[in-house]
N, C-alpha and C positions, 0 to 999 in steps of 0.2 A: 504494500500500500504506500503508494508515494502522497505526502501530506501536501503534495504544492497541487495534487488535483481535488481538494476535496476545501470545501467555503471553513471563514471562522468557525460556524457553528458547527458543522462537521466535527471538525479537528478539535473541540470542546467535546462534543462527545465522544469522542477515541479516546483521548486524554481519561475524563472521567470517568468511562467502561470497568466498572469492576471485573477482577478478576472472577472465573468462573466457580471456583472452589470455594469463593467467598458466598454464600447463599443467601444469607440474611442482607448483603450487602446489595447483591441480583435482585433480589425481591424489594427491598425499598427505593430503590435506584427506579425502578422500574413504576410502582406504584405512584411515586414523586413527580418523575420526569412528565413534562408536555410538552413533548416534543414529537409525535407522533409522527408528524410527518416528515419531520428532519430525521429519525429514525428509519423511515424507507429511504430515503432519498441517501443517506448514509451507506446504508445499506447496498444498493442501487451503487454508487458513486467506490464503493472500496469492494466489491465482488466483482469480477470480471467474468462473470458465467449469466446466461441466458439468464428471460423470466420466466422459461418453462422450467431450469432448475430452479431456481429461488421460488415460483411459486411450487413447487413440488417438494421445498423444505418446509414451507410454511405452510402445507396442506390448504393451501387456496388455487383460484384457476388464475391463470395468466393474465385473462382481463381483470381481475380482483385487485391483481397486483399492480399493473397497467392504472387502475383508478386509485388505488393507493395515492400511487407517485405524484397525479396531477391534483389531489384535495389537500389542499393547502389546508384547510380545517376539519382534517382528519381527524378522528377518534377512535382509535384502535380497539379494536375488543383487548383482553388483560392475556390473553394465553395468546395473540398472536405475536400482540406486544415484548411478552416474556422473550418468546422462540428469535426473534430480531433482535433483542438485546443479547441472548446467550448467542447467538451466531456471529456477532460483532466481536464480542468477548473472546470467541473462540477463534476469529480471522486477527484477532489483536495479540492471543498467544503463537497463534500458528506463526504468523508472521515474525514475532521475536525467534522464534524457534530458526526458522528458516532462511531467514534476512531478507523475502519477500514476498510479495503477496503469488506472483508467478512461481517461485519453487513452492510454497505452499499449493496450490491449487493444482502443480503437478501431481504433489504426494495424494492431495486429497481425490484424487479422480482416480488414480492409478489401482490398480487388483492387489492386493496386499494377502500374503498366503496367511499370513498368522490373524487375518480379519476372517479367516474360510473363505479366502478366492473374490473377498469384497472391496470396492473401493472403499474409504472412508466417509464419504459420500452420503454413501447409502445408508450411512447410520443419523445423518442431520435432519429426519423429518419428524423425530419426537426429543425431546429434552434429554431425556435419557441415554439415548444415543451422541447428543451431541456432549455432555455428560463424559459419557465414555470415551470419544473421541479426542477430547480432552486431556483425560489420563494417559489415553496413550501420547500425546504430546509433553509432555511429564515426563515419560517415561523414556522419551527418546532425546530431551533434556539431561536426564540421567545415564545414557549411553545403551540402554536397552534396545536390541531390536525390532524395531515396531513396522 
């Protein structure tokens, strides 16, 4: 994620993104924030992948996501809200991990044998997979083969 493409208030919310393993932090971060639609557009603006994936992490259809982007006076339901912040969260460690948002989005797409033949990907369409996804970034912080 290079921060010279993304507005002030973007690069505010990357900045203040809690870490994922902080929970309590995720959850009022989240419940606090009004910024919903700075939140997609965040989103949108540091993902470099289609919005048939991103709405297929966020369990919405592609035009969903598409009107997200253009309502400036969004109001996000709170679970899809969540799923955007923890995916931020986790494009915010990925990328420390990796030194970019391009080497991350390789690992993340890529078939990983010790995920059973999965990309990691395919684990960001519920919390708990992105959750896990997570630890395994941890875990290859800590030199483990992930």
């Amino acid at each position: 994620m290079s921060t010279t493409t993304l507005d002030k208030k973007q690069r505010k919310i990357i900045e203040e993104i809690p870490s994922l393993n902080d929970f309590s932090r995720i959850y009022f971060y989240t419940i606090q924030s009004k910024f919903d639609n700075d939140f997609v557009r965040t989103l949108d603006s540091v993902i470099g992948l289609n919005d048939n994936t991103l709405s297929n992490w966020l369990n919405i259809t592609p035009k969903t996501l598409r009107n997200y982007k253009k309502n400036a006076d969004l109001v996000l339901k709170g679970n899809i809200k969540e799923h955007i912040v923890l995916i931020l969260s986790l494009y915010k460690h990925g990328i420390a991990v990796f030194g970019s948002a391009a080497d991350f989005e390789k690992w993340l797409s890529a078939e990983n044998h010790l995920l059973d033949n999965e990309a990691p990907t395919k684990f960001l369409d519920t919390i708990s997979g992105i959750k896990f996804i997570d630890n395994r970034l941890t875990a290859l912080e800590y030199g483990e083969n992930v």
